[in-house]
N, C-alpha and C positions, 0 to 999 in steps of 0.2 A: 439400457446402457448404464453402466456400473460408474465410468468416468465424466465429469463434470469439463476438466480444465484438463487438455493433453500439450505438455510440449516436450519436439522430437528434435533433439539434437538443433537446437536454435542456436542462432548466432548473430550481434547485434554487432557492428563497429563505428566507430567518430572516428572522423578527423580533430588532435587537437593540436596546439602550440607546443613547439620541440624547444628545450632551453639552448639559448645558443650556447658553441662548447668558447670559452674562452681563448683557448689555441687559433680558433677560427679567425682566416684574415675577417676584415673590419667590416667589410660587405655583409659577410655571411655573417657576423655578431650582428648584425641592425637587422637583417634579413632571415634570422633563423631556421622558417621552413616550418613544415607539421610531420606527424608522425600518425599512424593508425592505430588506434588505442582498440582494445575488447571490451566491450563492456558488458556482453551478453555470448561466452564462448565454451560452445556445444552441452548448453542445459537440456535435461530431459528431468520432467518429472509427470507424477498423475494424481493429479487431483479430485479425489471422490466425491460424486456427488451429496449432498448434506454435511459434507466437511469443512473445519476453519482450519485451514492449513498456511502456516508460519515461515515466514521466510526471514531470516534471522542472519545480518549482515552489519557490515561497519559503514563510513559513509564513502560515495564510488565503488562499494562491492559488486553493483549490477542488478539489485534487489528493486529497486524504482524502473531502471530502465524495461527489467521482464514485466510490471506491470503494466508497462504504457504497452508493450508488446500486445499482453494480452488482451489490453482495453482497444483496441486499432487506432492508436495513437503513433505507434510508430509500426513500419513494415519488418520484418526479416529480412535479414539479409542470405540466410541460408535456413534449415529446416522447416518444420510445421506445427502450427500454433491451430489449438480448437477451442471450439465456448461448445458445450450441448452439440457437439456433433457438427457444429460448423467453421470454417474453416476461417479464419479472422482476416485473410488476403481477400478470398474469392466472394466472401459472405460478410463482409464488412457493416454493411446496415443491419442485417438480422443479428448479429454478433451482439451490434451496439443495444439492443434494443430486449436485450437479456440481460444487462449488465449499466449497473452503476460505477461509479466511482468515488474514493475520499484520497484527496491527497493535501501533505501538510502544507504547501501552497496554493491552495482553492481560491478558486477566481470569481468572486461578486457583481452585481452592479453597486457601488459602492454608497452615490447617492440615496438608494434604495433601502427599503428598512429589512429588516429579516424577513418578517413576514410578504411583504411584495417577493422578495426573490425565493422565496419557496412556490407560489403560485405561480410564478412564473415558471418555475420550474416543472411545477403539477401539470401545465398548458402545456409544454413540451410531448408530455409524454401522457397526453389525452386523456388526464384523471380531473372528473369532471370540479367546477369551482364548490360545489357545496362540499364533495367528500375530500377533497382539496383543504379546504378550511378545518374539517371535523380531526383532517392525518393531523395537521401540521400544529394543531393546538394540544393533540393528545402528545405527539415526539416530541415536541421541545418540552411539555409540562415532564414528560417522562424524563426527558435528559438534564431536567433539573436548573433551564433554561427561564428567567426571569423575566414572569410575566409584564412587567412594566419595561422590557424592552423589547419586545417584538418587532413595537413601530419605531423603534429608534433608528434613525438611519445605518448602516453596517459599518462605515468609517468611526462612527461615535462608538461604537463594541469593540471591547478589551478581544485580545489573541484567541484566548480562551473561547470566549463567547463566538468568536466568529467560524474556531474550528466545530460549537456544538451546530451551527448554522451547518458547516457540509453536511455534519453526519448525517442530519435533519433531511435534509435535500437528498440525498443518498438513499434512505428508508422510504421515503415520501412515497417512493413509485413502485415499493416491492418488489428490487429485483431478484431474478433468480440467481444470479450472481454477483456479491459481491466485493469490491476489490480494495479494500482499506492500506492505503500508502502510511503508515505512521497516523490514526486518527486520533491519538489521545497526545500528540506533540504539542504542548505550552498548555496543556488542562492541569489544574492543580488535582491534588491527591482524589478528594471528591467526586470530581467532575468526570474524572479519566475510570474511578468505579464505577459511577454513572454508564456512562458509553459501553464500557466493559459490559456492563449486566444487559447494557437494552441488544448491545450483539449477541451474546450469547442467548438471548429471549427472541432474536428475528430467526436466527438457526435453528430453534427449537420450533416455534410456531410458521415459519413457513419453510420450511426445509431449506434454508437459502445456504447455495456453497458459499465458502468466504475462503480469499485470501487477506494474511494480513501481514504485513512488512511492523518491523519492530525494532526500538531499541532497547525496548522495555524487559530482560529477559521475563520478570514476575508476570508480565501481561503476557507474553509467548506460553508460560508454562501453563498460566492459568485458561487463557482463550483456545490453544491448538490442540486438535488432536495430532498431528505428525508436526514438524518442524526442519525444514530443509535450513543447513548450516552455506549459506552463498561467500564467497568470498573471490578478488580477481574476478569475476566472471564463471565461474565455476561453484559447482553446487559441488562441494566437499562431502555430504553424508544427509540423511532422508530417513525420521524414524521417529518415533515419539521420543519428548523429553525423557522417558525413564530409560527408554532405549539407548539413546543418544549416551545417558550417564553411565549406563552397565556397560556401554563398550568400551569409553574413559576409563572408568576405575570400581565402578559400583555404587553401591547406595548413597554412601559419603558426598558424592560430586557432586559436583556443582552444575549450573549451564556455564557458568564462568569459566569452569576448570573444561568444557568441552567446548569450547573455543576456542580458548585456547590451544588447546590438544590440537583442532584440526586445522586452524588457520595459522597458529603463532603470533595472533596477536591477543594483547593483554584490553580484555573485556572494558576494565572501569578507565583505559589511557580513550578509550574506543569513544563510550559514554562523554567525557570531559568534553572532550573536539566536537562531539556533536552539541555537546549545552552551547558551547562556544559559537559556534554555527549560527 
């Protein structure tokens, strides 16, 4: 089986808050009502096995939401979603159990030091405490994480440190899959090459598929081999970065200038609003 990650004409929707329209008697302004938003409408793509494949969007483009899809965090509302041949509705345990996750809100025990919530974490997924202890002292040394704060509790670790703590817990358990939401979001320059080099070294030594959601275009070009351009809910175009640039304009271009191109909106107003964030 060629394909890693299949998704077939998926469709995700919320309900969210509709502004009231001013004209509206006084009722309906205090009472304004919801509306059905898309946030995942009729993607298809195919993700190959031992590929890092990019998903490169603004923020609400749908790019978070199709990962929770794929991770069985949230259901379909229409099409079909796979991990390794199984079916992430019908096979929901075996899906999970394939598959890690990092997302730029990762969730702690917070009293807990790094090191506690990584074993913890090892125990979850039945890797035993000594080679437990042996992963998680070689990944954080790797990731360039400071040995003198292992045992620090996680509330007392700067942003930085805490996103190198998912990454950490993510590797810990070797998945065959997996699903990086934004992992280098609040790592300074360093840290975020760090992360960059040990992904690209787990794709290499363990054949691991990787999706990776991004605002970084330099990390997109540099980590994906293909790079799906998401926007609205809709995957606008699917192809590698040189690809993507020779159907823009050619060698010249930018990911900038094909983002443009396919969304209409301007890359660095994109980037700001998310620092802002």
């Amino acid at each position: 089986m060629d394909s890693a990650i299949v998704c077939h004409q998926v469709r995700k929707y919320f309900w969210e808050e509709q502004e009231a329209d001013p004209g509206a008697c006084w009722l309906k302004r205090l009472r304004p009502g919801k509306k059905l938003a898309k946030a995942v409408d009729d993607v298809s793509i195919d993700v190959k096995r031992g590929e890092i494949f990019g998903l490169l969007g603004s923020n609400g483009s749908g790019k978070s939401t199709l990962i929770r899809l794929i991770a069985t965090l949230l259901l379909p509302d229409s099409g079909y979603v796979s991990v390794l041949g199984q079916d992430v509705v019908k096979n929901r345990l075996a899906v999970r159990r394939m598959i890690n996750r990092v997302s730029v809100d990762a969730a702690f025990f917070k009293k807990l030091s790094a090191y506690e919530n990584l074993m913890y974490a090892a125990r979850l997924y039945d890797v035993s405490p000594r080679q437990a202890k042996i992963d998680t002292e070689a990944i954080l040394k790797r990731l360039g994480f400071p040995r003198n704060k292992i045992y620090a509790s996680m509330e007392n670790l700067s942003r930085g440190m805490q996103q190198k703590v998912a990454v950490a817990r993510a590797l810990l358990t070797s998945p065959m899959v997996l699903l990086l939401d934004e992992p280098t979001t609040g790592l300074d320059p360093k840290s975020k090459r760090d992360v960059q080099d040990f992904v690209l070294e787990v794709q290499a030594e363990h054949d691991a598929t990787i999706i990776l959601t991004t605002h970084d275009m330099t990390e997109a070009e540099r980590l994906c081999q293909r790079i799906a351009i998401i926007d609205g809910g809709r995957v606008e175009d699917v192809d590698t970065a040189e690809g993507l640039k020779n159907k823009v304009g050619g060698p010249s271009t930018t990911m900038e200038d094909v983002f443009f191109a396919l969304t209409g909106r301007d890359w660095s107003k994109e980037a700001e609003d998310h620092e802002a964030d």
